[in-house]
C-alpha positions in Angstrom: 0.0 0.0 0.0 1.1 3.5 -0.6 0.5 4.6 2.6 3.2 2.8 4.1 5.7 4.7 2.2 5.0 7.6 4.0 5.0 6.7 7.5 6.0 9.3 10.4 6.2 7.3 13.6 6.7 8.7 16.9 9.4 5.7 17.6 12.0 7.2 14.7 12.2 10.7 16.9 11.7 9.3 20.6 14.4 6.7 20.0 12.1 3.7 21.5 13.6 -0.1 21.5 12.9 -2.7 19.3 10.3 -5.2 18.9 11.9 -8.2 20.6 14.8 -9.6 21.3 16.4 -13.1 21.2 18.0 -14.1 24.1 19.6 -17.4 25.5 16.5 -19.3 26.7 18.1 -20.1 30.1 18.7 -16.5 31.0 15.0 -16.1 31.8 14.7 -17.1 35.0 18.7 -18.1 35.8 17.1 -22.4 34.9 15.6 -24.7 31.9 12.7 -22.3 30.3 10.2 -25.0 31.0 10.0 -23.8 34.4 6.7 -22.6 34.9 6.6 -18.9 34.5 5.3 -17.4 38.2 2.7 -14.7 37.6 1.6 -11.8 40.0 -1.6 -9.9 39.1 -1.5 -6.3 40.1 -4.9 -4.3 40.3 -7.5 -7.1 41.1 -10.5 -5.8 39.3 -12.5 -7.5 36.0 -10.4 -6.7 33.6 -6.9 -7.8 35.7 -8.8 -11.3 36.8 -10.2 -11.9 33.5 -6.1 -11.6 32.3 -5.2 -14.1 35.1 -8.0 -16.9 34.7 -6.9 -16.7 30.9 -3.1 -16.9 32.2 -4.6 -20.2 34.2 -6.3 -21.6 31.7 -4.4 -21.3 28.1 -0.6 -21.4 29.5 1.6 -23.8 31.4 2.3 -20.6 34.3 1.0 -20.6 37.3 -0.6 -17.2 39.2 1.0 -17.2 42.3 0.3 -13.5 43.5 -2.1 -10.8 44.0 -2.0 -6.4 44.8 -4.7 -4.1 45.1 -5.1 -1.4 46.9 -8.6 -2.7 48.6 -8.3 -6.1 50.2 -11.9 -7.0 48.6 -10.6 -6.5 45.6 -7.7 -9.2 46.1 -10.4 -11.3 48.0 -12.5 -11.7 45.3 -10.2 -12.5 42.7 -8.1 -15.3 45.3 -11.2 -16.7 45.1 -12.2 -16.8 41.4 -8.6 -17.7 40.7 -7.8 -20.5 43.3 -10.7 -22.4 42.0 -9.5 -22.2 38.7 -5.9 -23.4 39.7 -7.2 -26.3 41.3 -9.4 -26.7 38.8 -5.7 -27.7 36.7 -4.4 -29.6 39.5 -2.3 -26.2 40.1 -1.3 -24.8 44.0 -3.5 -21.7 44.2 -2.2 -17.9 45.2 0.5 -18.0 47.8 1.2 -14.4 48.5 -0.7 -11.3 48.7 -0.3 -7.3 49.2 -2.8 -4.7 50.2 -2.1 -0.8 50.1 -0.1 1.9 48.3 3.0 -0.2 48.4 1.8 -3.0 47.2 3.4 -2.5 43.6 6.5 -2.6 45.0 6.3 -5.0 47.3 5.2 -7.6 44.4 8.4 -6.4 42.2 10.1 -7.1 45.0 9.1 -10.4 45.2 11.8 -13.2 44.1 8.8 -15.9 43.7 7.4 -13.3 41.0 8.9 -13.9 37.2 6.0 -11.7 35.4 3.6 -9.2 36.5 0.3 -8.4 35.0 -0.4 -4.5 35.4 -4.2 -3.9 35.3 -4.1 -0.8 37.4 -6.4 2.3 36.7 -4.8 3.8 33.6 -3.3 7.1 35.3 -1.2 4.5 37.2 0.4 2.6 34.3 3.8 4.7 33.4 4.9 4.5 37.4 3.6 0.6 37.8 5.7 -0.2 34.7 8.8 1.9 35.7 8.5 0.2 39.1 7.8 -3.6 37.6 10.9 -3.2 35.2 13.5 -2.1 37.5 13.1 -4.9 39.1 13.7 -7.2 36.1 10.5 -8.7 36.1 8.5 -9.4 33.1 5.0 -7.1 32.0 2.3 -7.2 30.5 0.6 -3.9 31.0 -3.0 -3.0 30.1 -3.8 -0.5 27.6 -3.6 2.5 27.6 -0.1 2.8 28.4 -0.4 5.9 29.7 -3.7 9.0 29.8 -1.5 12.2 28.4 1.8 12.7 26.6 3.9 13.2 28.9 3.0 9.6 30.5 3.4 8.4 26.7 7.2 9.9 26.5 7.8 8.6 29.9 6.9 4.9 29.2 9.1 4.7 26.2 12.1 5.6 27.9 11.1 2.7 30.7 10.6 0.5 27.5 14.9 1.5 27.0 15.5 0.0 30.1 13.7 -3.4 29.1 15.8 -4.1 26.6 18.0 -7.7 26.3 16.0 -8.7 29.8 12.5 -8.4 30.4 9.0 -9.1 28.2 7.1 -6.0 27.6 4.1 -7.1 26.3 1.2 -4.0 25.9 -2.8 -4.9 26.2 -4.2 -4.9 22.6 -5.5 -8.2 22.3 -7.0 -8.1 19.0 -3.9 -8.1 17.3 -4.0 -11.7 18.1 -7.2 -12.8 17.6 -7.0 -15.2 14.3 -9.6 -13.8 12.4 -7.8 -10.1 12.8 -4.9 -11.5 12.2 -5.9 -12.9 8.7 -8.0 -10.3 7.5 -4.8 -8.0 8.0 -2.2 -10.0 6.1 -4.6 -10.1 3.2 -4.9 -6.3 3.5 -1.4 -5.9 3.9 -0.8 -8.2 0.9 -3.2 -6.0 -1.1 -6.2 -7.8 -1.0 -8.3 -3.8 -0.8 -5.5 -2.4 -3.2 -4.4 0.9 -2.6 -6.7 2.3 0.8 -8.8 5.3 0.0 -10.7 6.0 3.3 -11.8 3.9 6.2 -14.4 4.1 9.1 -14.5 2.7 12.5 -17.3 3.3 15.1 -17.3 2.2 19.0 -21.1 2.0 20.5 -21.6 1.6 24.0 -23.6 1.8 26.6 -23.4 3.7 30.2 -20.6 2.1 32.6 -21.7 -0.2 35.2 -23.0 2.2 38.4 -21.2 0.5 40.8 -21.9 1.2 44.7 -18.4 1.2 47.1 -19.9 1.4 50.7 -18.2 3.9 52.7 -15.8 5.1 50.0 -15.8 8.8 49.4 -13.1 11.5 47.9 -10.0 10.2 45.8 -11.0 6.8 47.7 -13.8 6.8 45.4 -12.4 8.1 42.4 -9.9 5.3 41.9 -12.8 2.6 42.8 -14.4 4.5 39.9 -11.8 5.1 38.1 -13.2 4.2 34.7 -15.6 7.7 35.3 -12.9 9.9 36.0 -11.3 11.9 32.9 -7.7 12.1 34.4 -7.8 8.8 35.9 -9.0 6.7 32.5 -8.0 9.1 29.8 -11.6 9.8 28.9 -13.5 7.1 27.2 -11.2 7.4 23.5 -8.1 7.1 24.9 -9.4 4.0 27.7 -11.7 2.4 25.5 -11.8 3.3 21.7 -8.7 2.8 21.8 -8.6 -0.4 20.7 -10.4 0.6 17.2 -8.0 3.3 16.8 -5.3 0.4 17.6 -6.8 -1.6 14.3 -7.0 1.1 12.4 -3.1 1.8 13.1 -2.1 -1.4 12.0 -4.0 -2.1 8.8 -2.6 1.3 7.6 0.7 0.6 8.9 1.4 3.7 10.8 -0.4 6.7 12.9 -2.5 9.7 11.7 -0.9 13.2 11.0 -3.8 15.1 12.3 -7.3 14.8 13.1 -10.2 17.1 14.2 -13.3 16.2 15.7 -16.2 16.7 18.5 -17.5 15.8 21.3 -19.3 16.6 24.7 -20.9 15.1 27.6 -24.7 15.2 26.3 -26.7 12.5 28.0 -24.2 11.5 30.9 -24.5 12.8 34.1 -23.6 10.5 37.1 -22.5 11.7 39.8 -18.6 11.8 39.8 -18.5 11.4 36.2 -16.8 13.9 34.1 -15.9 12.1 30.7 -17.5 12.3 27.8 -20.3 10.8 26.3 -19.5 10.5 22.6 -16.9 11.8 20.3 -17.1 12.2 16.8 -13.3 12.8 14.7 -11.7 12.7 11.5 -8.5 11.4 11.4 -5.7 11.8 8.8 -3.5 9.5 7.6 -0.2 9.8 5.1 -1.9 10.1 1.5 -4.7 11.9 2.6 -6.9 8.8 3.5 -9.2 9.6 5.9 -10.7 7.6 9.3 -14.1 8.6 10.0 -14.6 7.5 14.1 -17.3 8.2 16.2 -18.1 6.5 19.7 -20.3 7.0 22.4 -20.6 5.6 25.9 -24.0 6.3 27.7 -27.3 5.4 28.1 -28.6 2.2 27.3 -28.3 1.8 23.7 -26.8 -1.3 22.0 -23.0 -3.0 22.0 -21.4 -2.3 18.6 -17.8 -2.0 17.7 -16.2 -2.5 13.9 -13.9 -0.7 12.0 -14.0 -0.5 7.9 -11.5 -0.2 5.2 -12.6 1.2 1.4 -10.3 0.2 -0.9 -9.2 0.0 -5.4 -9.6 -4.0 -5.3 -12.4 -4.1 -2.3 -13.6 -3.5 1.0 -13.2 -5.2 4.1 -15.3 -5.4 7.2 -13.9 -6.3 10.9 -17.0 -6.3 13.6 -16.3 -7.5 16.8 -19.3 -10.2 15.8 -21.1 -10.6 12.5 -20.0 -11.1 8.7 -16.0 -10.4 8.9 -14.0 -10.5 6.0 -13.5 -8.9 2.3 -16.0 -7.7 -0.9 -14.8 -6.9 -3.9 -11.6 -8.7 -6.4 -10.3 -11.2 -3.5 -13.4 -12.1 -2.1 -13.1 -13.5 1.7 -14.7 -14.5 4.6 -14.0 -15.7 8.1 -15.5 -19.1 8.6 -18.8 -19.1 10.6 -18.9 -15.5 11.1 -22.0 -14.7 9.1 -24.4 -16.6 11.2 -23.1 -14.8 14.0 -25.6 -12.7 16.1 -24.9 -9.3 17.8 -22.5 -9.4 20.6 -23.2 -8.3 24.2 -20.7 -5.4 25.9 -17.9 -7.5 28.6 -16.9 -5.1 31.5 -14.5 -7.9 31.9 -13.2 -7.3 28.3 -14.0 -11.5 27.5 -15.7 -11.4 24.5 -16.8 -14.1 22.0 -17.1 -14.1 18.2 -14.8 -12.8 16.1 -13.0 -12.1 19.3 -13.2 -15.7 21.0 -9.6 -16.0 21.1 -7.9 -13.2 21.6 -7.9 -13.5 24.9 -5.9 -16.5 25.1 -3.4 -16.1 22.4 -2.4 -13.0 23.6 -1.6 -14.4 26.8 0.1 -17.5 25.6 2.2 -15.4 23.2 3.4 -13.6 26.7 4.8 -16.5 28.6 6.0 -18.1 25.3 8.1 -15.0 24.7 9.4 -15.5 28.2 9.8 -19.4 27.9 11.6 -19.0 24.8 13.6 -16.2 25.2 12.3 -14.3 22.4 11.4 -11.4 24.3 8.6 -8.7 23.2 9.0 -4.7 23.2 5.7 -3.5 22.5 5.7 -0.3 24.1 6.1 1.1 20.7 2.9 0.2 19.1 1.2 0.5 22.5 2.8 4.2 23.1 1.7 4.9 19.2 -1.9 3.5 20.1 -2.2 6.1 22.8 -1.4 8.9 21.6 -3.6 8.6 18.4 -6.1 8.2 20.9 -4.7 11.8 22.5 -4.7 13.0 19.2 -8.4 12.3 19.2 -9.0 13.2 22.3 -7.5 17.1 21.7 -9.5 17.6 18.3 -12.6 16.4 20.1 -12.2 19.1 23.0 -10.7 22.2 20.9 -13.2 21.5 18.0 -10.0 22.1 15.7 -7.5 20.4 13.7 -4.5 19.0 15.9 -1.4 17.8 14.4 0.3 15.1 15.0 3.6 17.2 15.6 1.7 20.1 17.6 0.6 16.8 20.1 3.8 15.1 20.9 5.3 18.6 21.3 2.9 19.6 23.8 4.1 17.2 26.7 0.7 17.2 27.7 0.5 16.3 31.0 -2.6 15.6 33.6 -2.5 15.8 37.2 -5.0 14.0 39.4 -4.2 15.2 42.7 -4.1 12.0 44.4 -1.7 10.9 47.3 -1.7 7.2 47.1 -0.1 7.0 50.6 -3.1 8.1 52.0 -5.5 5.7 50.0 -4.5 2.6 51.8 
């Protein structure tokens, strides 16, 4: 594709590290690589447990460990995942720790090889500095970071990973099979050269969850997902993951975008992020991404992103009729019979999506098992800040470069002192 050609990543002027690299298979844990990997699972919520019962049940590690600041939090998910160790004949979780120092004290941790980061976004550039100085593996949950300045930071952790430690970032569909076919046919020209594309993100209101007794910043980090500085607003937490697609199928990030958005139709208490935003992004070659999302009230689940191309179009819903039109005709098997999918707070999906899940996760510990170690805070830092990109067109109502962005070193504040959440 032409498009290709003219790709400006972020990584050429930031300097980031590579995408893996190949190391002696015994240097992983200092013994044979068939060594079960030891995982620890820090931020106990869906999305985190979902991550380890996956870790349980597609891969030959074990979950040893759990942090959270709330002790709920980590009692709820012992018990989900103990059952489903035992379930495999596996010992169950052997250490825990509660509180603001938890992070650290699971880095720490010489029964810990790998660590899961599934912390509230804002969290994720100091979880990750902490987890790799200590040489431990990570697979951190997208977004990497909620402003630019996070973004900049993580990459230069990423430097640090280098030669030792698995860096694995939270985009799952990159691995789900169907994805990952319809994209090498793209990327083999299936669609010809790529005129425009569209990708849309419905959903509806979060989950009004009740914390007994939990008020001030207690409250914003148990609600964390409602909170613009804490999650990134909904484009750069959730939509990402469209945006993500979109990055890959045409090789590269946007150059600028501009775009809408307010807050019309959400109003809980606590909640300041938006409720839709609507954006045009542009891409090398002038091809356009039309995205709109929206994240309130009770309307349906629907998430797909489409490419228009010289030789055809393709279409890539999280469920329903996935595949090509037009000179290479192609579909994924079964997907037409597929009905309409239901929104997963957990992030578990079926469909199209049935196995992202688990091949992500196995392609973690395998890169640690093998010694073919993954650097993907690249893509992941990439990812995010097209998001941010979004994000700033959608609040100015003008057109934001791509340069103007990164130059910025846009950075968000929450106010929090952690040491005082515990």
């Amino acid at each position: 594709m032409k498009i290709d050609t003219e790709r400006r990543t972020f990584l050429k002027t930031a300097g980031a590290a590579g995408v893996f690299t190949i190391l002696n298979s015994r240097l992983v844990r200092g013994t044979d690589a068939n060594s079960a990997v030891r995982v620890g699972l820090l931020g106990c919520g869906r999305r985190g447990t979902t991550h380890a019962n996956t870790i349980i049940q597609q891969t030959g590690a074990r979950m040893t460990a759990l942090a959270d600041l709330f002790q709920d939090q980590i009692d709820a998910a012992k018990k989900r995942l103990d059952t489903a160790a035992q379930n495999k004949g596996y010992s169950g979780i052997s250490q825990t720790w509660v509180g603001p120092h938890a992070c650290r004290q699971m880095a720490e941790s010489k029964d810990v090889d790998a660590i899961v980061v599934a912390t509230p976004a804002y969290f994720h550039p100091e979880h990750l500095r902490v987890v790799v100085e200590a040489r431990k593996h990570v697979y951190l949950e997208k977004p990497v970071a909620v402003d630019v300045a996070g973004a900049k930071r993580v990459l230069e952790i990423a430097k640090q990973a280098e030669g030792h430690t698995s860096l694995d970032v939270g985009f799952q569909i990159r691995s789900a099979p169907p994805y990952v076919e319809l994209v090498r046919r793209i990327h083999a020209g299936a669609l010809g050269d790529i005129a425009a594309g569209e990708a849309h993100y419905y959903c509806p209101a979060p989950d009004d969850r009740r914390w007994t007794g939990a008020t001030g910043d207690v409250l914003r980090v148990r609600n964390w997902i409602q909170d613009r500085v804490l999650s990134g607003d909904i484009i750069v937490e959730q939509n990402i993951h469209v945006l993500d697609v979109a990055n890959w199928v045409l090789k590269g990030h946007p150059v600028s975008a501009i775009g809408r958005g307010n807050r019309n139709g959400r109003s809980a208490p606590g909640d300041d992020c938006y409720s839709h935003f609507d954006v045009i992004f542009r891409y090398p070659n002038d091809v356009h991404l039309s995205f709109n999302s929206t994240q309130f009230g009770k309307g349906p689940f629907e998430v797909s992103e489409r490419f228009f191309g010289t030789r055809g179009a393709a279409q890539l819903p999280y469920s329903g009729p996935f595949g090509i039109e037009g000179d290479e005709k192609w579909m994924w098997a079964g997907s037409e019979s597929q009905g309409a999918t239901q929104f997963s707070a957990s992030g578990a999906f079926t469909d199209n999506l049935a196995q992202a899940d688990s091949e992500k996760q196995k392609g973690f510990i395998d890169s640690i098992t093998s010694g073919q170690l993954h650097n993907q805070a690249a893509q992941g830092v990439e990812s995010a800040l097209t998001a941010m990109l979004g994000r700033t067109a959608g609040y100015t109502g003008r057109e934001v470069t791509w340069d103007e962005l990164v130059k910025s070193n846009e950075h968000w504040d929450a106010k929090i002192d952690v040491d005082k959440l515990g």
